[in-house]
C-alpha positions in Angstrom: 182.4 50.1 -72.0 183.9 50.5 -75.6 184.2 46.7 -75.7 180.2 46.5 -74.8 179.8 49.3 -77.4 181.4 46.6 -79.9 179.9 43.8 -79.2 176.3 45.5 -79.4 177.2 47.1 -82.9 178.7 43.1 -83.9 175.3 41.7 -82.6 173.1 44.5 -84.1 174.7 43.9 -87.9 174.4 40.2 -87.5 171.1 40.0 -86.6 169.7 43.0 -88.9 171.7 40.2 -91.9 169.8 37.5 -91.1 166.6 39.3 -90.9 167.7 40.6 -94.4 168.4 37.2 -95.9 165.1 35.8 -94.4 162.8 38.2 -96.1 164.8 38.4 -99.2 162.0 36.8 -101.1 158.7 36.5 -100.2 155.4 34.7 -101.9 153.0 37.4 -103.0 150.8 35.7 -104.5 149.6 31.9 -106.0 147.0 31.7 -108.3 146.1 28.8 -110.5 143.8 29.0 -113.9 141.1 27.6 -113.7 140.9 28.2 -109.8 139.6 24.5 -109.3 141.1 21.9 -110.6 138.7 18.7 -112.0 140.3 15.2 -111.9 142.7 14.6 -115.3 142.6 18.2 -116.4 145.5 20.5 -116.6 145.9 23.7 -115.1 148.9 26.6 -115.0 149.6 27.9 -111.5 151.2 31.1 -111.5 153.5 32.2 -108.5 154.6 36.1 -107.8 158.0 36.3 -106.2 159.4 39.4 -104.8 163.0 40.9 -104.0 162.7 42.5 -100.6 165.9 42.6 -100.0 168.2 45.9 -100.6 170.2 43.7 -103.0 170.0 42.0 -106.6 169.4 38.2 -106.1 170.7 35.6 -109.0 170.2 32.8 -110.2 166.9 32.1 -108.8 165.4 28.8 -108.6 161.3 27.7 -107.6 160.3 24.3 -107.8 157.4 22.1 -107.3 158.0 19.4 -104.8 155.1 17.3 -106.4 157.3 13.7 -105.6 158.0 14.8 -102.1 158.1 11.8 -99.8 157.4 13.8 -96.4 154.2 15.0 -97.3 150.5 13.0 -98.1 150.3 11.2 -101.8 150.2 14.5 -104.1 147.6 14.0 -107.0 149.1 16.1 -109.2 152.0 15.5 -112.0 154.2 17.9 -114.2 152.3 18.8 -117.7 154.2 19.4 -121.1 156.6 21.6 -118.7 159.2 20.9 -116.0 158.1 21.3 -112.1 161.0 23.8 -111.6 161.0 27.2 -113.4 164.4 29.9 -113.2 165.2 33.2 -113.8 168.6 34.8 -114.1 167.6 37.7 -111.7 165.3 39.9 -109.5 166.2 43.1 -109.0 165.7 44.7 -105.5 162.2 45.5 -104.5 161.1 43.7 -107.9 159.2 41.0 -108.7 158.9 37.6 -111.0 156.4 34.9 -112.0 156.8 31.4 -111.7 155.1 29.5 -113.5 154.4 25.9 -114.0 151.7 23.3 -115.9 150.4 20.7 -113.9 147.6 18.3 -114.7 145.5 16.7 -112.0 145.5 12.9 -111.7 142.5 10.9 -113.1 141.4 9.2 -110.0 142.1 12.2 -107.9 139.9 12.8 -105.1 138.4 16.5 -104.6 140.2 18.3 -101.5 142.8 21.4 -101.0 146.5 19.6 -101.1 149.3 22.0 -99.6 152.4 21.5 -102.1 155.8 21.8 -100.9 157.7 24.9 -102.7 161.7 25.4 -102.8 163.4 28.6 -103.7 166.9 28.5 -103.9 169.3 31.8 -104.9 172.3 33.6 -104.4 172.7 36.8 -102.8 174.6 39.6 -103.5 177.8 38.4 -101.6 177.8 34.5 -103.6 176.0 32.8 -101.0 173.7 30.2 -102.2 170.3 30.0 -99.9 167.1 28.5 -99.9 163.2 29.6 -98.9 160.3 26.6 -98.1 157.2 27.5 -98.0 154.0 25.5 -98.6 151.1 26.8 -101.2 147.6 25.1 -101.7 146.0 23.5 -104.7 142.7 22.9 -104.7 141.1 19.3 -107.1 137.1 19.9 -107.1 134.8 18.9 -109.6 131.0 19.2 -109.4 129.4 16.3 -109.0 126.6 15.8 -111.6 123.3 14.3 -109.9 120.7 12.9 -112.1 117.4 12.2 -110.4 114.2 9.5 -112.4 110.5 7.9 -110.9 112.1 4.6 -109.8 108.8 3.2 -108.8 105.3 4.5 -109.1 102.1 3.7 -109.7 99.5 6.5 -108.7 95.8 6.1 -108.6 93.2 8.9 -108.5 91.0 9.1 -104.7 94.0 7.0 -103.2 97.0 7.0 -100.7 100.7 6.3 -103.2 103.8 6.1 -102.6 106.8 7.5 -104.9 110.1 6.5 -105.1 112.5 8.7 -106.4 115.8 7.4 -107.3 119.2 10.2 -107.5 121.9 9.1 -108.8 125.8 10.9 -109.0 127.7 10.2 -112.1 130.8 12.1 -111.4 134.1 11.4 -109.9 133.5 13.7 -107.2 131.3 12.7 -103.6 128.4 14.7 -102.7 127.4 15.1 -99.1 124.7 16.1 -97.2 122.1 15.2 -99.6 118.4 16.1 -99.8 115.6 15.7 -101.9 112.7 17.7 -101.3 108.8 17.2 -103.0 107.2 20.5 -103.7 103.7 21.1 -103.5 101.9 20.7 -106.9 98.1 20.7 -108.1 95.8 17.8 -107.5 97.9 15.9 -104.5 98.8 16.3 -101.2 101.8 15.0 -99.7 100.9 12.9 -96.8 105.1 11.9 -95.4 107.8 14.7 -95.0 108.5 17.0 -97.8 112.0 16.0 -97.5 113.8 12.9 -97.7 117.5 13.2 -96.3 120.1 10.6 -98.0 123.6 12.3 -96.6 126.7 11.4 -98.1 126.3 10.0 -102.1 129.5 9.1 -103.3 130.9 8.8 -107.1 129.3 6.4 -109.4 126.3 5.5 -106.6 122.9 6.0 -106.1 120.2 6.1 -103.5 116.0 6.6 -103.4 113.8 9.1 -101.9 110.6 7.5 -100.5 107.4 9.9 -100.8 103.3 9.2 -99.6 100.7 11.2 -102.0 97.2 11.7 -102.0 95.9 11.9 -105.6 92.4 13.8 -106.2 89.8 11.9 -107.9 90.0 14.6 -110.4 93.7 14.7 -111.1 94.6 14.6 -114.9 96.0 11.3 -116.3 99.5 12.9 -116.0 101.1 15.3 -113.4 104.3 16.8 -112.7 106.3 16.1 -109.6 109.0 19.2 -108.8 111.9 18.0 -106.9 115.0 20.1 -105.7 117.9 17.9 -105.0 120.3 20.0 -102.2 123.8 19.3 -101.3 127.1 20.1 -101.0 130.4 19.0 -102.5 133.9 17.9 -101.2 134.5 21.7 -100.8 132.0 22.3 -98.9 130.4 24.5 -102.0 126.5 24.4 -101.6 124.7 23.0 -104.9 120.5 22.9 -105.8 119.0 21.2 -108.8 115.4 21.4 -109.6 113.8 18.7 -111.5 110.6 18.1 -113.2 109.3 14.7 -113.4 106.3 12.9 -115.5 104.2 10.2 -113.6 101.1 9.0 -115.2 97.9 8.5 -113.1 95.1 6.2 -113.4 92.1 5.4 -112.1 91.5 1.5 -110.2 90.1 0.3 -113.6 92.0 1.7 -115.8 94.8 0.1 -113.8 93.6 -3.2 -113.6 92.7 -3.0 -117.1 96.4 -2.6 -118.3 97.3 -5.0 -115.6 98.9 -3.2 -113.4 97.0 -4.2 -110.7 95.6 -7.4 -110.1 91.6 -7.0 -110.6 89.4 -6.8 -107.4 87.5 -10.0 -106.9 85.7 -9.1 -103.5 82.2 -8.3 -105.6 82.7 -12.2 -106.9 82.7 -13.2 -103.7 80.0 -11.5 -101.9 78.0 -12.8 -104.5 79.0 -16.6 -104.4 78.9 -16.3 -100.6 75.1 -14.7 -101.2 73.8 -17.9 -103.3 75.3 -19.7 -101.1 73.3 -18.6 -98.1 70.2 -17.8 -100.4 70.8 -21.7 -101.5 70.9 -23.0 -97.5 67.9 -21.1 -96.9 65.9 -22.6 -99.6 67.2 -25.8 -98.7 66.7 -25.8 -95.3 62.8 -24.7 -95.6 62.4 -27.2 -98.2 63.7 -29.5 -95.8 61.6 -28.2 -92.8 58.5 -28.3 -95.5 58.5 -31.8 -95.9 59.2 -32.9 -92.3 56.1 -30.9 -91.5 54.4 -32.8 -94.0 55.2 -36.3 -92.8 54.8 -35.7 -89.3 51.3 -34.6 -90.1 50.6 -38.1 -92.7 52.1 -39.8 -89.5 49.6 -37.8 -86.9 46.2 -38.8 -89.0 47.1 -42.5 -89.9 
């Protein structure tokens, strides 16, 4: 029984050490400035470190795995500091900061990336031991959409068609993409209000098609609102509201600037009408002086 008594005591102390060791330091927080990191621009990530052991800890090392080869290509590289930061000691049941500069790659692509950490220390007894963990950065950058007429030409008292062309010019994707026509004075939108495009990636562009009804008494100009929605690699929910200048003509005017070819239909009704006007002529003319000779013909 005393032996069992032993043993029990032996297993209780080893067990209540390793729990002890394993929680000696824990992550309480990681926080980076700015939160979101755009492609090629630096940021400090700060990492709180506590001592929840009932022991001093020395000699206390954290470091940035950003070169580690077990994990997904890591966009991110050391910036005008080290990837491993040290401190001589944490008291029990206190806490320290790491922190570390990092800059973001150029031709990163937006996205959380988990980032392998090592802690390595020595406890109270000499032992040297060593924490992983994994924290999360997170590369996002908005992406700027620009949106322009691409083609149209809008007369008064007739059915158009607009073509709106959107275009993103940042390194980041969008996705989900939609461009919506709002109502406005002196047309009437004949298609869908709403064009969807879906995913736009960097550097690309794509074009909303739109059928309008234009008033006969529409000004010579009119504004089309838009409101481009979408969503970027984050999932982060974006609108932008545009305003854009069309000019609107009537069918002469249009055919007077030659933007339209001119209407020749009136041209031809009226060659085909001398035509016919012509025949007739012709033919009773023709019927006239058959008359005529059959009647010289009759009396001689």
């Amino acid at each position: 029984m005393k032996n069992k008594i032993i043993l029990f005591l032996t297993l209780t102390i080893y067990l209540m050490s390793i729990i002890s060791l394993t929680s000696a330091l824990t992550i309480e927080s990681v926080s980076t400035s700015p939160k979101e990191i755009a492609p090629g621009e630096s940021s400090t990530v700060s990492i709180e470190i506590k001592n929840d052991a009932e022991e001093d800890i020395t000699d206390i090392s954290v470091r940035l795995d950003l070169e580690d080869s077990t994990t997904e290509t890591i966009p991110f590289a050391p910036y005008d500091s080290s990837s491993e930061d040290s401190f001589d000691v944490i008291k029990e049941d206190k806490t320290k900061e790491a922190q570390f500069k990092i800059i973001a790659l150029s031709n990163a692509k937006s996205g959380v990336y988990k980032i392998p950490l090592t802690i390595t220390y020595y406890d109270d007894g000499g032992t040297k031991r060593t924490k992983t963990s994994l924290i999360s950065l997170t590369i996002n950058s908005k992406p700027i959409i620009t949106a322009n007429i691409e083609e149209a030409l809008l007369l008064k008292g007739k059915e158009n068609k607009v073509i709106i062309k959107v275009i993103n010019k940042e390194i980041s994707d969008a996705k989900f993409l939609e461009v919506e026509l709002k109502e406005g004075n002196h047309y009437k939108i004949l298609s869908s209000k709403t064009d969807y495009m879906g995913d736009l990636d960097s550097d690309d562009f794509d074009s909303a098609e739109f059928t309008l009804y234009l008033e006969e008494g529409t000004f010579n100009s009119i504004n089309l609102p838009i409101a481009v929605h979408y969503k970027d690699a984050i999932n982060k929910d974006y609108s932008e509201n545009y305003d854009l200048q069309v000019k609107v003509y009537t069918q002469k005017q249009a055919e007077d600037l030659g933007l339209i070819t001119k209407s020749n239909t009136l041209f031809y009704i009226g060659v085909i009408l001398v035509v016919v006007i012509v025949w007739i002529v012709y033919r009773k003319i023709k019927k006239s002086r058959k008359l005529k000779k059959t009647r010289i013909e009759e009396n001689n």
